[in-house]
N, C-alpha and C positions, 0 to 999 in steps of 0.2 A: 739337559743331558750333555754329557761332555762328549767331544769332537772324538774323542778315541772308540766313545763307545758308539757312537752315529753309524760309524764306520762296521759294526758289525752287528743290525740290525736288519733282517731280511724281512721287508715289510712281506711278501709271500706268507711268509711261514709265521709271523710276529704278528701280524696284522691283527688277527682275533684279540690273541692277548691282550695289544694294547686300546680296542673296542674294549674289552671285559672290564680292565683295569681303571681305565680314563672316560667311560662312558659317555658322562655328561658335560665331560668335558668340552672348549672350546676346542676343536681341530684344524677346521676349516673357516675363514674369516674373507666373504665376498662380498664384492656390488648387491649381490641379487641373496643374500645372507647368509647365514650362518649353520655349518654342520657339528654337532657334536661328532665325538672317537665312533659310539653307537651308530649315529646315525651316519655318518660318512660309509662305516661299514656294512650296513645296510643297503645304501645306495650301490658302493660297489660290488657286492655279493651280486646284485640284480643285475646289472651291465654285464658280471660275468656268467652269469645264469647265462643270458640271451645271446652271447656269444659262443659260450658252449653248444646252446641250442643252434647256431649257426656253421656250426662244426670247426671250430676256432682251438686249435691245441696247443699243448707246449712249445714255442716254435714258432709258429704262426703268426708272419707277418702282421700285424692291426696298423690299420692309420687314422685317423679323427683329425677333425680340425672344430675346435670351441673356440669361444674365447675365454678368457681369465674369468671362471666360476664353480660354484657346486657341483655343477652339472662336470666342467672340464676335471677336476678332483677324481671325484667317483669312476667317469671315465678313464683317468689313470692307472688308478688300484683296481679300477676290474681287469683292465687288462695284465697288470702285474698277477692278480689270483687265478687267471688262467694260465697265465704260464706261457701268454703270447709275447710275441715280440716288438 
């Protein structure tokens, strides 16, 4: 992907797309293994599910602490698809 167009991809709102698009693709590459575009999106769909359920809105401070994996990934872009901050 070129650096111009990085710049105007809003994983929020892009994010399914490029699950849809890239599926089986490699996404995520850790220690503790590997998530496909699908599966990362899956993962954080769920983080943002239970966040929501925790009354977590657009706005809304989040903080976590992981360390460098799947797990830290997914807890990223959930918080990106809710809309927290």
């Amino acid at each position: 992907m070129k650096p111009s167009m990085r710049a105007h991809l809003c994983w929020k709102t892009e994010f399914a797309v490029l699950a849809d698009r890239f599926g089986p693709l490699e996404a995520v590459v850790a220690d503790d293994g590997v998530y496909s575009y699908a599966e990362l999106f899956a993962a954080a769909a769920g983080v943002a599910g239970r966040l929501i359920a925790m009354g977590v809105a657009a706005g809304t401070p989040v903080a976590w602490r992981l360390a460098n994996s799947r797990a830290a990934a997914a807890a990223s872009y959930g918080i990106v698809l809710t809309g927290g901050a």
